[in-house]
MDAnalysis code that builds the backbone (N, CA, C; Angstrom):
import MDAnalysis as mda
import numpy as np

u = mda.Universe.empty(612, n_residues=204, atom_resindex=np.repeat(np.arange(204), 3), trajectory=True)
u.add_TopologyAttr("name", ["N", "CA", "C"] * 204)
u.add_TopologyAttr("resid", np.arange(1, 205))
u.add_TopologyAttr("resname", ["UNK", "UNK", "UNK", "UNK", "UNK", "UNK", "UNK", "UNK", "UNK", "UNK", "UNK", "UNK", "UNK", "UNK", "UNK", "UNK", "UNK", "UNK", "UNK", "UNK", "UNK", "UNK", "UNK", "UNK", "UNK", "UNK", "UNK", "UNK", "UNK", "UNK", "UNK", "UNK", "UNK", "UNK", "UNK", "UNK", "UNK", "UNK", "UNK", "UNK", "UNK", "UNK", "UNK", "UNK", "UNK", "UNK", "UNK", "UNK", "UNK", "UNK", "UNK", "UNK", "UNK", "UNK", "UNK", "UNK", "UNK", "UNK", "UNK", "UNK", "UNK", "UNK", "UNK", "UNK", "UNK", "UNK", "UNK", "UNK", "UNK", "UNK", "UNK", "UNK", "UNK", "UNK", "UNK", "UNK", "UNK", "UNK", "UNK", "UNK", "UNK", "UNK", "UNK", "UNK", "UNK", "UNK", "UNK", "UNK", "UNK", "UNK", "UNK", "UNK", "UNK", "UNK", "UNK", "UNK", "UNK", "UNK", "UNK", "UNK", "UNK", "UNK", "UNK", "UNK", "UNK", "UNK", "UNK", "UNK", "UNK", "UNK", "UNK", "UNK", "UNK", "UNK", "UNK", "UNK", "UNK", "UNK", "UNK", "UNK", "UNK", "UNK", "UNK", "UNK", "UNK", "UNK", "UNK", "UNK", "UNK", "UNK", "UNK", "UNK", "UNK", "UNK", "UNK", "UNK", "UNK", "UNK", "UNK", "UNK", "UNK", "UNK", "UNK", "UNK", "UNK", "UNK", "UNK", "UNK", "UNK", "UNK", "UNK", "UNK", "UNK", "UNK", "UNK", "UNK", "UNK", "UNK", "UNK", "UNK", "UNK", "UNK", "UNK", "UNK", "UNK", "UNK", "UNK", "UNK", "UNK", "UNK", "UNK", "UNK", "UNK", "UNK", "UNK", "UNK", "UNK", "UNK", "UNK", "UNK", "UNK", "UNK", "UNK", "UNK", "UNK", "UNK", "UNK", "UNK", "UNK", "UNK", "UNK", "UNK", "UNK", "UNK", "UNK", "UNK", "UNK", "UNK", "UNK", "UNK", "UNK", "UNK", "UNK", "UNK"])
u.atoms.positions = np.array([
    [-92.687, 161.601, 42.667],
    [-93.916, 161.238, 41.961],
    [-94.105, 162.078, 40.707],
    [-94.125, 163.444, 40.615],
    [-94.047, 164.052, 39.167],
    [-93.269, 163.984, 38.750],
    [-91.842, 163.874, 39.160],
    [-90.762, 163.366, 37.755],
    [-91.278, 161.951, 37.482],
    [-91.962, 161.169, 37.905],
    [-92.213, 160.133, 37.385],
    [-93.389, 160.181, 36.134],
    [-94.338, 160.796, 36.648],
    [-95.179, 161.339, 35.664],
    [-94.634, 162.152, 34.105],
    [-93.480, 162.791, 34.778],
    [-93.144, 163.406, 33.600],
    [-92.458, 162.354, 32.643],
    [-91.802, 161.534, 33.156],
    [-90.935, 160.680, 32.436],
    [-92.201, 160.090, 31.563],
    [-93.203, 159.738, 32.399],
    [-94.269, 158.835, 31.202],
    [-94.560, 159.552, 30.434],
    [-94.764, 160.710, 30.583],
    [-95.352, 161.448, 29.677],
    [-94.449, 161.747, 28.659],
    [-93.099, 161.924, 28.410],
    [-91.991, 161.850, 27.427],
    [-92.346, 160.036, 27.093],
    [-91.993, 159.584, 27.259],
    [-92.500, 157.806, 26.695],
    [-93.425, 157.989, 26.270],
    [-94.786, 158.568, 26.385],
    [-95.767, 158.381, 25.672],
    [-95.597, 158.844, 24.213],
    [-95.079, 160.215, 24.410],
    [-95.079, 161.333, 23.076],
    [-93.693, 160.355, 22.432],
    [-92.832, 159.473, 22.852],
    [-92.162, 158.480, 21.791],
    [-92.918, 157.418, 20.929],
    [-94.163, 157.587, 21.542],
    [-94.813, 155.989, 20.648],
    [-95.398, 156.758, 19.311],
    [-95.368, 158.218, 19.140],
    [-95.439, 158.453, 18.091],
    [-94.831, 158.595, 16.657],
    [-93.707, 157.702, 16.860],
    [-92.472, 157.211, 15.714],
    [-92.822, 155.858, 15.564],
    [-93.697, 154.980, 16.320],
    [-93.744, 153.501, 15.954],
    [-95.329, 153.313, 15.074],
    [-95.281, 152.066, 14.947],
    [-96.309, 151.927, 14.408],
    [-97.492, 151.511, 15.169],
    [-97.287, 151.551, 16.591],
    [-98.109, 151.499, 17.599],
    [-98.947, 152.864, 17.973],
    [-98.915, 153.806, 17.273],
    [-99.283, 154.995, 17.640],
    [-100.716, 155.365, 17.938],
    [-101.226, 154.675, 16.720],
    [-102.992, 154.889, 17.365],
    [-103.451, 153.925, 18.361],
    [-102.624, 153.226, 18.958],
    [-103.011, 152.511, 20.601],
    [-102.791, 153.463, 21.336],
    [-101.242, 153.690, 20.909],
    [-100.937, 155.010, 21.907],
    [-101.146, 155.808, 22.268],
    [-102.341, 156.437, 21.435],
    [-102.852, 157.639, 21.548],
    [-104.080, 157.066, 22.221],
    [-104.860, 156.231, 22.376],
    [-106.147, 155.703, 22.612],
    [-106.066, 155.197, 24.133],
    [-104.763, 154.774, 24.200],
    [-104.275, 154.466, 25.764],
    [-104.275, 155.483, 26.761],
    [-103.854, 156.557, 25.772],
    [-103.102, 158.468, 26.424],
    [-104.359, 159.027, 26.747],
    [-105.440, 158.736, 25.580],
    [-106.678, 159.668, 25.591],
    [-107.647, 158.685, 27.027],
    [-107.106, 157.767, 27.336],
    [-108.531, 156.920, 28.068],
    [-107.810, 157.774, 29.457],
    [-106.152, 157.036, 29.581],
    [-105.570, 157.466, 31.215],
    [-106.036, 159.070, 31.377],
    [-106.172, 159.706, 30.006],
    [-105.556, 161.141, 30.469],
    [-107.538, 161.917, 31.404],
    [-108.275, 161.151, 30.749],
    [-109.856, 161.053, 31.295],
    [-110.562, 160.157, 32.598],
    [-109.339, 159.566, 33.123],
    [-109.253, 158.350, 33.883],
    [-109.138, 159.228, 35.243],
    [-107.571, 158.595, 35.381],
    [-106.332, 158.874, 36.028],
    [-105.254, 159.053, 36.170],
    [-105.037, 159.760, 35.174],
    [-103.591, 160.076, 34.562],
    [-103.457, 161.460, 34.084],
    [-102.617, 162.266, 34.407],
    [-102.627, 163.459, 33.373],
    [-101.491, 163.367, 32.350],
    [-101.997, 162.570, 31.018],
    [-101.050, 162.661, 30.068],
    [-101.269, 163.972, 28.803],
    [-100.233, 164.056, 28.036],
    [-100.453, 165.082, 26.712],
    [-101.113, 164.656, 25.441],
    [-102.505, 163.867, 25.783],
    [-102.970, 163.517, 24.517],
    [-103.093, 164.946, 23.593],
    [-103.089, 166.192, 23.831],
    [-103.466, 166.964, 22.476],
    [-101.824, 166.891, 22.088],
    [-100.824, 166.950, 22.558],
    [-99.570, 166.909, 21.903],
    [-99.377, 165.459, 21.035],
    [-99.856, 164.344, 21.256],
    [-99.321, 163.023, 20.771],
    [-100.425, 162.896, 19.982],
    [-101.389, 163.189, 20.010],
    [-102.677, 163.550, 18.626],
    [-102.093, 164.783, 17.813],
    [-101.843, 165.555, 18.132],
    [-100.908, 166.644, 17.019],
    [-99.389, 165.321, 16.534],
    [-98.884, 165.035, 17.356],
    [-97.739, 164.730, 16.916],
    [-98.100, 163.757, 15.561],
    [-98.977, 162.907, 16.089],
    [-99.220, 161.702, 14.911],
    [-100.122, 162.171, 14.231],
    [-100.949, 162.934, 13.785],
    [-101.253, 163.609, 12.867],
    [-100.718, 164.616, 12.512],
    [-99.608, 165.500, 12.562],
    [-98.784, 165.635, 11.629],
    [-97.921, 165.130, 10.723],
    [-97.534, 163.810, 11.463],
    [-96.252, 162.891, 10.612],
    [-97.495, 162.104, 9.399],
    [-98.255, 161.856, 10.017],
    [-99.356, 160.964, 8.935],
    [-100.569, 162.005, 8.670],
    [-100.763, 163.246, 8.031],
    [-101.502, 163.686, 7.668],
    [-102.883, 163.556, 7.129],
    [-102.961, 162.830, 6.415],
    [-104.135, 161.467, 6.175],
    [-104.760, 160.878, 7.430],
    [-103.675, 160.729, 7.911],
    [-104.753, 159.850, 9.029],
    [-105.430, 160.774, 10.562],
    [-105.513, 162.583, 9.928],
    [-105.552, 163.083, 10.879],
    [-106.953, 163.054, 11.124],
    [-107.971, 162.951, 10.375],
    [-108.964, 162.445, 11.090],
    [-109.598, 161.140, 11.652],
    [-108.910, 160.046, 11.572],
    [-109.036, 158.506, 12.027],
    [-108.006, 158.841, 13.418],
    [-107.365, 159.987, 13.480],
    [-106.760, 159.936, 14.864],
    [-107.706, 160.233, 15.536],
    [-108.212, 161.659, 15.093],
    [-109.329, 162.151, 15.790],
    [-110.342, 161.284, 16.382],
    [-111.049, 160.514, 15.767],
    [-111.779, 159.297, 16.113],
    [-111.616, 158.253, 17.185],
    [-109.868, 158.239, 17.122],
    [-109.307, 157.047, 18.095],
    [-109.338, 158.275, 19.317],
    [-108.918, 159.425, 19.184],
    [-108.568, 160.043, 20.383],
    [-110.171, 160.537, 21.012],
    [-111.024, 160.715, 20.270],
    [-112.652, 160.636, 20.954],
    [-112.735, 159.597, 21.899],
    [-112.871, 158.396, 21.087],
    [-113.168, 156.888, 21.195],
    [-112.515, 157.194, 22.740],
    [-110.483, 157.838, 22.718],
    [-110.471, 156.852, 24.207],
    [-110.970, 158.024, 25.761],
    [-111.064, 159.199, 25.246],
    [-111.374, 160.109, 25.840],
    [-112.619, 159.761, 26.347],
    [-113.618, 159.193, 25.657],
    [-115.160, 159.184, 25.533],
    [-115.217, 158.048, 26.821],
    [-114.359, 156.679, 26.483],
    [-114.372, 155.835, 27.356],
    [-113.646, 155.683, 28.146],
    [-112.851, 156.002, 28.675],
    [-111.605, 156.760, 29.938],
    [-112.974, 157.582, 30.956],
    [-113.831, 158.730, 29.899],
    [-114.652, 159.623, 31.147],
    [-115.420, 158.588, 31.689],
    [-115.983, 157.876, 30.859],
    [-117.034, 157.078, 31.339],
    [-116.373, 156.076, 32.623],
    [-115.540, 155.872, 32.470],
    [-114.383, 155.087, 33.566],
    [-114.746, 156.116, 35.119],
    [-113.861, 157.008, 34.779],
    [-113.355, 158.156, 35.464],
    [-114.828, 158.810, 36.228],
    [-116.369, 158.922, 35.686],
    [-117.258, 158.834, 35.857],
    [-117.925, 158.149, 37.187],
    [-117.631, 156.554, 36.697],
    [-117.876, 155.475, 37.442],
    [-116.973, 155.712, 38.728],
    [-115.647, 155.911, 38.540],
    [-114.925, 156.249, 40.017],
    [-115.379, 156.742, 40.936],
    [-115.493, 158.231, 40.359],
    [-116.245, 159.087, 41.372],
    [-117.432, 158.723, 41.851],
    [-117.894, 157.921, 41.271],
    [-119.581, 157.827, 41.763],
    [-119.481, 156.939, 42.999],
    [-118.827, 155.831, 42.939],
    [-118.444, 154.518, 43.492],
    [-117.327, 154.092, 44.472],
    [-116.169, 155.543, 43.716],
    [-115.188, 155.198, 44.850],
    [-114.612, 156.341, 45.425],
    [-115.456, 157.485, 45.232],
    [-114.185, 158.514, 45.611],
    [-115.033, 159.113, 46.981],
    [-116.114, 159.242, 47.238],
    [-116.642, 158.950, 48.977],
    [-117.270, 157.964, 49.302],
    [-117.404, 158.341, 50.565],
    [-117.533, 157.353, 51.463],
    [-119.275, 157.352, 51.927],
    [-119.944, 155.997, 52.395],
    [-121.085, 156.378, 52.932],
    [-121.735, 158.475, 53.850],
    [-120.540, 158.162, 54.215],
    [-120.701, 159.612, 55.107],
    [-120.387, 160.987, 54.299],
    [-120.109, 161.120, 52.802],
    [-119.936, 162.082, 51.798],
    [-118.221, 162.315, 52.128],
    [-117.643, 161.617, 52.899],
    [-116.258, 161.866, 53.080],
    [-115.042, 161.513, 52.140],
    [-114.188, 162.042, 51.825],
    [-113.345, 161.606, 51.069],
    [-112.569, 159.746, 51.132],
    [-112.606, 158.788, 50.438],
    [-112.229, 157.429, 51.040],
    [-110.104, 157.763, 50.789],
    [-110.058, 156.712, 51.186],
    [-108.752, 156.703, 50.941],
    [-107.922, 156.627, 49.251],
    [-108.513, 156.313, 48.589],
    [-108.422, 156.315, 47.185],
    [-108.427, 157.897, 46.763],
    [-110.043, 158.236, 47.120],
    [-109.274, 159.968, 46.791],
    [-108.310, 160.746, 47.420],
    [-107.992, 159.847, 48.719],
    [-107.030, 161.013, 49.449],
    [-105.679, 160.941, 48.789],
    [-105.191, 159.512, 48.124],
    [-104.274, 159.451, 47.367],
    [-104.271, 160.025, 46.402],
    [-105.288, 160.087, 45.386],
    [-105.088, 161.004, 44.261],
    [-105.372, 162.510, 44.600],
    [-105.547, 163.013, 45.579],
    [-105.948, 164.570, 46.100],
    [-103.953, 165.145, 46.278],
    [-103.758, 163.547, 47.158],
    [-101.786, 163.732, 47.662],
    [-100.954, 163.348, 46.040],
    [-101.068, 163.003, 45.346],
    [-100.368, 162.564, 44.666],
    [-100.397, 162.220, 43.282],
    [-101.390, 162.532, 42.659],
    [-101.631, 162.546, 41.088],
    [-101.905, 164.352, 40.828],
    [-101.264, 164.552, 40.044],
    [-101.254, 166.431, 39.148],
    [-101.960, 166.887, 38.791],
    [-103.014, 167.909, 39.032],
    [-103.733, 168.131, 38.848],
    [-105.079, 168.172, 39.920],
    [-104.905, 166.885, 40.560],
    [-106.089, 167.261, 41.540],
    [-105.626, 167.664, 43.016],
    [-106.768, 167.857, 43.679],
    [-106.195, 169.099, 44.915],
    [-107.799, 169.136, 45.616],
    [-107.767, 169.535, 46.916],
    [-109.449, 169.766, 47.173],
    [-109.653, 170.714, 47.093],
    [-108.490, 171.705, 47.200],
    [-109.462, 173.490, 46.997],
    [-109.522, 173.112, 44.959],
    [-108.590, 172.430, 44.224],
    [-109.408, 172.276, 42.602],
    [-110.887, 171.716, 42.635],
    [-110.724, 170.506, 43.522],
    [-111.972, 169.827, 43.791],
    [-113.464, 170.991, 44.046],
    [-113.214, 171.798, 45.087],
    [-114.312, 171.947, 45.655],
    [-114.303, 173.186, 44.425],
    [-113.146, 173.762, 43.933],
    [-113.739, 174.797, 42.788],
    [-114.440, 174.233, 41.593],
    [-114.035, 172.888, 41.740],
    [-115.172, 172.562, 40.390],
    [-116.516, 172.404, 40.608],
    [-116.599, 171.804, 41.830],
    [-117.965, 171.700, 42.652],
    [-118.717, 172.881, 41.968],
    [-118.294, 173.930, 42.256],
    [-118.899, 175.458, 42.037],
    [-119.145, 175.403, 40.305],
    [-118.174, 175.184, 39.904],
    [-118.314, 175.403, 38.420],
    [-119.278, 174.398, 37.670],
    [-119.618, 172.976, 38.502],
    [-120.522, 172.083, 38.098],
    [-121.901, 172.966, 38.874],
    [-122.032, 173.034, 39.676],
    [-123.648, 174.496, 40.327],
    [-123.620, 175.161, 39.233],
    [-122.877, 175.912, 38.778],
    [-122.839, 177.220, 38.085],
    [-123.051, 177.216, 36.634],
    [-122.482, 176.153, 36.483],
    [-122.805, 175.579, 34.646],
    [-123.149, 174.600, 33.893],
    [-123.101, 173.299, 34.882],
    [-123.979, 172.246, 34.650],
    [-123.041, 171.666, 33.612],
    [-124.027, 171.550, 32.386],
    [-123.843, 170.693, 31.118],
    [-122.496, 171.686, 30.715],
    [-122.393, 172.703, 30.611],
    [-121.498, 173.479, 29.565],
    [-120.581, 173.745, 30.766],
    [-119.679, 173.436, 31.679],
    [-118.847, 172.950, 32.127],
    [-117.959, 171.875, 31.593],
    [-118.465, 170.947, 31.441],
    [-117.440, 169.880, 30.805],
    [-117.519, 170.426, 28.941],
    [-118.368, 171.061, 28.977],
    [-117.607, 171.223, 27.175],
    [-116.632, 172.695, 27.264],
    [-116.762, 173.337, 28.387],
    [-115.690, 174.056, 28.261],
    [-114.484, 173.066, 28.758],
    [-114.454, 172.296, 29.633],
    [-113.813, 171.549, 30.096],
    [-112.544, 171.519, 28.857],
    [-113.203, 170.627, 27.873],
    [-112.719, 170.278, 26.525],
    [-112.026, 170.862, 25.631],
    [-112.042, 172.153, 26.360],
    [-110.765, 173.498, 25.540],
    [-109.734, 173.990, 26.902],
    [-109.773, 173.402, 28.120],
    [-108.920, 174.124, 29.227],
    [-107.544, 173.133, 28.986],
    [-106.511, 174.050, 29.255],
    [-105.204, 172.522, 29.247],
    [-105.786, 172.337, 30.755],
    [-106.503, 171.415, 30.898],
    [-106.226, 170.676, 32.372],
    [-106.522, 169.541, 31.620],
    [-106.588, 168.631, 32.932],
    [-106.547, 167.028, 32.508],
    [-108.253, 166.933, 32.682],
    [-108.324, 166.265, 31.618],
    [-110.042, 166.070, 31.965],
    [-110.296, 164.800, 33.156],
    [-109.594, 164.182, 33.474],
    [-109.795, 162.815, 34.172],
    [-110.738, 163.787, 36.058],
    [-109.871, 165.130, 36.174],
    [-110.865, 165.952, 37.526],
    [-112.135, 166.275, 36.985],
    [-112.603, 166.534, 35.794],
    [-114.433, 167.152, 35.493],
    [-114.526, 165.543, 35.848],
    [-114.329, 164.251, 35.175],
    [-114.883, 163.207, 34.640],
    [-115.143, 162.605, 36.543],
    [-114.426, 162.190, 36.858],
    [-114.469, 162.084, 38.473],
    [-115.159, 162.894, 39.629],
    [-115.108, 164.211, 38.989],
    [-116.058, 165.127, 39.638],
    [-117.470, 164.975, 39.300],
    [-117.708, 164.812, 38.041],
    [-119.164, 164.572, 37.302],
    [-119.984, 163.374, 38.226],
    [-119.262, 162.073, 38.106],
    [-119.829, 160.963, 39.115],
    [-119.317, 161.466, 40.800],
    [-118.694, 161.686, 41.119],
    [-118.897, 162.305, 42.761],
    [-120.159, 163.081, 43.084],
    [-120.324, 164.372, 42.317],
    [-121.714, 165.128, 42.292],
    [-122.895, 164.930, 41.480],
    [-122.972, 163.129, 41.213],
    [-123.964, 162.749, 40.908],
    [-124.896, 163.377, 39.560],
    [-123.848, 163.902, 38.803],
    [-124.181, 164.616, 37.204],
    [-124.770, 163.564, 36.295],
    [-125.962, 163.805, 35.988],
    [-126.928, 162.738, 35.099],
    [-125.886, 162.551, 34.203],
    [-125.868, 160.910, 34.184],
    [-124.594, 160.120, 33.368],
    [-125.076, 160.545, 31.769],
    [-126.199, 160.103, 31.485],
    [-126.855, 160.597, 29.954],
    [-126.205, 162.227, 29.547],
    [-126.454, 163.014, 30.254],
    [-125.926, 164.516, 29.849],
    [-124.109, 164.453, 30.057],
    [-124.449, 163.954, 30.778],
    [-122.745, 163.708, 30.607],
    [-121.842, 163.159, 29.802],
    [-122.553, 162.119, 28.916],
    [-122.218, 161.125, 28.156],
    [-121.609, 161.737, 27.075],
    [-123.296, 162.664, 26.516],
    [-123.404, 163.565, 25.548],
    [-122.419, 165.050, 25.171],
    [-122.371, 165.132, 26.289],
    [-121.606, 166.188, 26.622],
    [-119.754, 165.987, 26.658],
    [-119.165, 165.210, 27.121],
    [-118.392, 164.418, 26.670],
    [-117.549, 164.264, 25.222],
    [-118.637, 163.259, 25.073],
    [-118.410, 162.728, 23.494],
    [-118.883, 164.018, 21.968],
    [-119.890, 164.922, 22.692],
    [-119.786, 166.574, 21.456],
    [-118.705, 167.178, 21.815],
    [-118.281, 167.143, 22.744],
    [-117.099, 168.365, 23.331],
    [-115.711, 168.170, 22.831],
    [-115.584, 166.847, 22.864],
    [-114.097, 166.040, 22.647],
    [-114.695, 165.698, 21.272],
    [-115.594, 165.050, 20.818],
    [-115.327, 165.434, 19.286],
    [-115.229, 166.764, 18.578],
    [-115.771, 167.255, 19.215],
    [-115.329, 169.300, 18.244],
    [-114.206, 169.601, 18.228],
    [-113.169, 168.814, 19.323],
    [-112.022, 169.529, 19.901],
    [-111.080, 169.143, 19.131],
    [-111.321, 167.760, 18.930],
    [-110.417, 166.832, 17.739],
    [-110.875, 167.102, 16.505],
    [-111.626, 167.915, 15.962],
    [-112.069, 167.521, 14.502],
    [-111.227, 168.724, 14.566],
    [-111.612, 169.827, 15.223],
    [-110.811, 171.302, 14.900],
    [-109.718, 170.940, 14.850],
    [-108.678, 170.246, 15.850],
    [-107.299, 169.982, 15.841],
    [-106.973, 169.244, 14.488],
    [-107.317, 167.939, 14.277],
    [-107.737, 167.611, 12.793],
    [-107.473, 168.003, 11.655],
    [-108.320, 169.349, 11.542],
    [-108.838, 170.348, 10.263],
    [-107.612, 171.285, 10.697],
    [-107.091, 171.817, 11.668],
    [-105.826, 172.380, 11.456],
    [-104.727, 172.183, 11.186],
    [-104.332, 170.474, 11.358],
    [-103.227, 169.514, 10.886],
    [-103.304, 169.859, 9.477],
    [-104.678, 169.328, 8.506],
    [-104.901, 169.164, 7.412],
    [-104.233, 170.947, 6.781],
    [-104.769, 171.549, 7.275],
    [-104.538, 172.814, 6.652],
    [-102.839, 172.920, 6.673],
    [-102.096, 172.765, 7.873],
    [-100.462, 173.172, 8.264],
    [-99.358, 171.813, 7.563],
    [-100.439, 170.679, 7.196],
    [-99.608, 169.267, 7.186],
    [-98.718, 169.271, 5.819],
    [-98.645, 170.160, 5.112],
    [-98.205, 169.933, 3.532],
    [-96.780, 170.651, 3.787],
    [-96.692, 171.561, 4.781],
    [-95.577, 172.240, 4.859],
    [-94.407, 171.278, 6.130],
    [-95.649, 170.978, 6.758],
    [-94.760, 169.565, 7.644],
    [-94.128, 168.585, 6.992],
    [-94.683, 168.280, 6.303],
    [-93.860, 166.977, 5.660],
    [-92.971, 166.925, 4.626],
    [-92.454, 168.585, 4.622],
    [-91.415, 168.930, 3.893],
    [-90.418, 168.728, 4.866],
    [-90.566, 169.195, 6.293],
    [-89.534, 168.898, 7.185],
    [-89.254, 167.451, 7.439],
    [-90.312, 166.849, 7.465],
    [-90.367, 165.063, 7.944],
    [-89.258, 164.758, 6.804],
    [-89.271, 164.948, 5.763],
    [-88.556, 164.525, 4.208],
    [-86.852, 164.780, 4.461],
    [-87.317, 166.475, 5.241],
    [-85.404, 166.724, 5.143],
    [-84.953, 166.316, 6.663],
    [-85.194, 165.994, 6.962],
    [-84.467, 165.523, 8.443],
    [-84.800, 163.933, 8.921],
    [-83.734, 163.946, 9.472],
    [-84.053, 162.026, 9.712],
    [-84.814, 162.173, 11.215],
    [-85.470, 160.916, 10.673],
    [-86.741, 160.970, 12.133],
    [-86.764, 161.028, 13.021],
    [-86.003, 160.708, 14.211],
    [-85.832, 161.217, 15.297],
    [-86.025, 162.727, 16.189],
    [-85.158, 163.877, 14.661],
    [-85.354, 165.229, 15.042],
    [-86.202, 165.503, 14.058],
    [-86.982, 165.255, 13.210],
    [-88.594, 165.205, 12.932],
    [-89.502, 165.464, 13.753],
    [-89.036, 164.328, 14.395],
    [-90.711, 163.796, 15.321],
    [-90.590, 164.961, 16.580],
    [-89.189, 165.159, 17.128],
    [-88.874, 166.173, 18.078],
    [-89.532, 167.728, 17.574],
    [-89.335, 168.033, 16.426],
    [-89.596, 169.430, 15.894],
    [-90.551, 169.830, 15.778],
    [-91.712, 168.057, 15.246],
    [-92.945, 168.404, 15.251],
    [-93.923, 169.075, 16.369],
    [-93.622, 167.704, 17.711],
    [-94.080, 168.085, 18.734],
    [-93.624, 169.224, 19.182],
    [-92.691, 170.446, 19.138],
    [-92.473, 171.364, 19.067],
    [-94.097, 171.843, 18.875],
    [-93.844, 171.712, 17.110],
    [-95.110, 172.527, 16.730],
    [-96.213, 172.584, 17.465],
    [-96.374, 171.100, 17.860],
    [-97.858, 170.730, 17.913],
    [-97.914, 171.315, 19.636],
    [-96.911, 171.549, 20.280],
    [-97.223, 172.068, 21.830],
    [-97.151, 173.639, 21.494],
    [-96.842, 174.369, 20.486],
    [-96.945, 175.760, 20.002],
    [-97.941, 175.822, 19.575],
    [-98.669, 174.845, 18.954],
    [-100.103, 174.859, 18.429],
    [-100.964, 175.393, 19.881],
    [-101.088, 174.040, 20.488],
    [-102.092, 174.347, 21.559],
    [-101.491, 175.205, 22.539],
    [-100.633, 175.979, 23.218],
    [-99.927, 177.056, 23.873],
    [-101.252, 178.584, 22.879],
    [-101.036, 178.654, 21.671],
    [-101.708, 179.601, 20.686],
    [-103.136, 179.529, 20.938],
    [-103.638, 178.137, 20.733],
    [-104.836, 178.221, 20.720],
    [-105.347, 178.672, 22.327],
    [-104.659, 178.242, 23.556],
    [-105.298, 178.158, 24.939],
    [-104.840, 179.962, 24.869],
    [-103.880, 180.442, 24.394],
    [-104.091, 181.830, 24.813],
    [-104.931, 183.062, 24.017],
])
């Protein structure tokens, strides 16, 4: 099951050589808030480095699918992830066994961290490498006012992308000296380099 995951997750960070890329990224940003743990900050770095210009219309698409993926991911938890009796249903027991990232001792530590911090939980959320799709599922399980959540959400993941964004813009002039001398394939490879050295820097 995680080499399978991993494999998607290499396929994903390829759709950033086509011209499908801002689906791709909008697809990456919804699963990765859903049910999926994909590398949207790597494939939002990747395609806003190669297209510099368009690093803030990425930003936008990668809000957009983040924003509506939680709201998804939200609805799950609220609806499907217990049971009349507060028990886990079979849906979460599968993703507890078998999707990356979630776990019940993660589960019940977020529990704590949703008591403990409420609203500013999920906007720290928005700077941890984890997958946001566990706050977003956790938020509707523990019954987190959807409105503050919404909000919270959509400021958090937009700050996160505008900064990523505004740091493309600043690093992108020296990138696309490399894009120029190398044929695209080991371009696009070198970039994402960067762009997973980027966020490695920033998370430490």
């Amino acid at each position: 099951m995680k080499n399978g995951f991993k494999s998607l997750q290499d396929w994903s960070l390829n759709w950033a050589g086509t011209k499908w890329g801002s689906w791709a990224l909008f697809i990456c940003a919804f699963a990765d808030a859903t049910f999926l743990p994909l590398p949207t900050p790597v494939l939002f770095l990747t395609l806003a480095l190669l297209k510099t210009r368009k690093a803030y219309t990425y930003a936008i698409i990668g809000t957009a699918g983040i924003a509506a993926g939680a709201m998804v991911g939200y609805l799950i938890g609220h609806f499907v992830w217990l049971n009349g009796n507060g028990e886990f249903t079979g849906f979460a027991q599968f993703m507890l066994n078998h999707i990356p990232g979630f776990s019940q001792s993660g589960y019940n530590d977020i529990r704590l961290q949703f008591e403990k911090w409420n609203f500013w939980i999920l906007v720290i959320a928005s700077f941890m490498p984890l997958p946001f799709n566990i706050f977003s599922i956790s938020a509707g399980a523990f019954d987190i006012n959807i409105f503050m959540f919404c909000f919270a959400t959509f400021l958090s993941q937009g700050i996160r992308f505008y900064l990523m964004a505004l740091l493309v813009t600043k690093i992108g002039p020296e990138v696309k000296k490399m894009v120029e001398s190398f044929n695209r394939p080991l371009a696009i490879i070198g970039i994402a380099g960067i762009a997973i050295a980027i966020i490695v820097f920033n998370v430490l």
